[in-house]
C-alpha positions as CSV (number, residue, x, y, z in Angstrom):
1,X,-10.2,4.8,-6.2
2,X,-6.4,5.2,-7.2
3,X,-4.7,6.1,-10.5
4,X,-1.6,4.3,-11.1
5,X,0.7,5.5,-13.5
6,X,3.5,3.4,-14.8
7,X,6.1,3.9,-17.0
8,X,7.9,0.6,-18.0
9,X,10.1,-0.9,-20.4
10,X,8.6,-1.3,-23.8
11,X,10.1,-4.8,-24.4
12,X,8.2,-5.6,-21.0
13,X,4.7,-4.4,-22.4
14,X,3.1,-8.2,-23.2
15,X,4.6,-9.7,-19.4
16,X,3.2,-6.4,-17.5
17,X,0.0,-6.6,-19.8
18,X,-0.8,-10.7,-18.7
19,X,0.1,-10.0,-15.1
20,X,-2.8,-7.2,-14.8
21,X,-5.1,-9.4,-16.4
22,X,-4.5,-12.4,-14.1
23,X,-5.0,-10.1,-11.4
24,X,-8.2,-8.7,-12.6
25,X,-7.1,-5.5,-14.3
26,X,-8.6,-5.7,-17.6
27,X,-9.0,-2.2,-18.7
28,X,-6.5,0.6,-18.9
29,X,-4.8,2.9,-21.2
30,X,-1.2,3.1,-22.7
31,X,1.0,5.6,-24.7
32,X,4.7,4.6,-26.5
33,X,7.0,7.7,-24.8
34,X,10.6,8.5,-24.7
35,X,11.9,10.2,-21.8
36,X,15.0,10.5,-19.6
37,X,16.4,8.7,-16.8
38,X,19.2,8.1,-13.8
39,X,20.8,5.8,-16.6
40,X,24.1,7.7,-17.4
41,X,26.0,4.7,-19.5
42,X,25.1,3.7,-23.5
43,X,25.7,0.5,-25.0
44,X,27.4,0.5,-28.4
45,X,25.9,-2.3,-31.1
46,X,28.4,-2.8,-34.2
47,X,30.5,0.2,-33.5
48,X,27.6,2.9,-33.1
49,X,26.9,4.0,-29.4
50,X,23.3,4.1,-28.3
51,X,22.1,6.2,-25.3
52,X,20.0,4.2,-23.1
53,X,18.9,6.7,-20.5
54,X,16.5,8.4,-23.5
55,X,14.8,4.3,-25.1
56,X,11.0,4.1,-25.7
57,X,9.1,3.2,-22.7
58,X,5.2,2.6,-22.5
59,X,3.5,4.3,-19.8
60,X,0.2,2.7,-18.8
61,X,-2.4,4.4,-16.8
62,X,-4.9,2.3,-14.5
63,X,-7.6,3.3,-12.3
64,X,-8.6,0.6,-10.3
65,X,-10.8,0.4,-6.8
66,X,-9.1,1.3,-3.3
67,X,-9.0,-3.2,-2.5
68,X,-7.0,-3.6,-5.8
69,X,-4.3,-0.8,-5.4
70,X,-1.4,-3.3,-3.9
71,X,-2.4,-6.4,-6.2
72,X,-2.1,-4.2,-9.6
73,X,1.7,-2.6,-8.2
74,X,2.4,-6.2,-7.4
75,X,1.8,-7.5,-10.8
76,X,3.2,-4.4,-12.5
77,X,6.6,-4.4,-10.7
78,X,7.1,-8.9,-11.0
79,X,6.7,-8.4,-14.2
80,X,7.9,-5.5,-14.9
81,X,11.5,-5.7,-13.3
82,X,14.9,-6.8,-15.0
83,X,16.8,-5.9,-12.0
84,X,18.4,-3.0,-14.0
85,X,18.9,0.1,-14.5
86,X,15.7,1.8,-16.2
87,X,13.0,-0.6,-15.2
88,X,10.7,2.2,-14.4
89,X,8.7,3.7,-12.2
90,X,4.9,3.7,-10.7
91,X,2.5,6.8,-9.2
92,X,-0.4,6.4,-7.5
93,X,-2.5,9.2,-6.9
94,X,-6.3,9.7,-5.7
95,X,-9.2,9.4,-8.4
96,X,-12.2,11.8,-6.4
97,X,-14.6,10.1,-8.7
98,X,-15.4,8.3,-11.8
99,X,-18.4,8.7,-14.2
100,X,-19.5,6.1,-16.8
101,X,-20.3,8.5,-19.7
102,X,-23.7,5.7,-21.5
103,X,-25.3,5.5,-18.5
104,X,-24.2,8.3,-16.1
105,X,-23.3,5.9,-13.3
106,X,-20.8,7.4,-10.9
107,X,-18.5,5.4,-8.0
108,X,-16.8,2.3,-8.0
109,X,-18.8,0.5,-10.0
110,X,-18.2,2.3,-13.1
111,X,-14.6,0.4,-13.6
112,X,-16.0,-2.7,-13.4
């Protein structure tokens, strides 16, 4: 099993949310977060400058089987992507194992 973490553009939340689910990826977890980034220019809107290294982003976290790793990235970075500056970025790591708490189940299985 693999965790992916992604943190993405907020305004990108409903495209990157539809792409999992067409892929299979019904169930995972999100948090609104502000953070920092590479992104070193602000934008100024009616005469006040905004910084846009430090916006809201959403990160989502997924734990899906090994065979669904690639297709979840996939779907998360089409959608995802604006081709600038501050798109995001995506973790995987290695889930040892997984427990489904009502029936005690444990594996694979229990994401399903």
């Amino acid at each position: 099993m693999k965790k992916i973490e992604a943190i993405i553009r907020k305004s990108k939340y409903r495209e990157v949310k539809e792409a999992l689910h067409e892929v299979g990826v019904n169930f995972f977890s999100y948090w609104d977060v502000t953070g920092l980034g590479n992104e070193k220019e602000g934008h100024v809107y009616r005469g006040v400058s905004y910084s846009t290294s430090d916006i809201q982003r959403r990160y989502l976290s997924i734990v899906v089987n090994d065979d669904f790793e690639e297709v979840t990235i996939k779907a998360i970075i089409q959608s995802g992507a604006t081709g600038e500056v501050g798109d995001g970025k995506i973790f995987v790591s290695d889930i040892k194992e997984a427990y489904r708490i009502r029936t005690g189940e444990k594996g694979g299985q229990t994401l399903n």
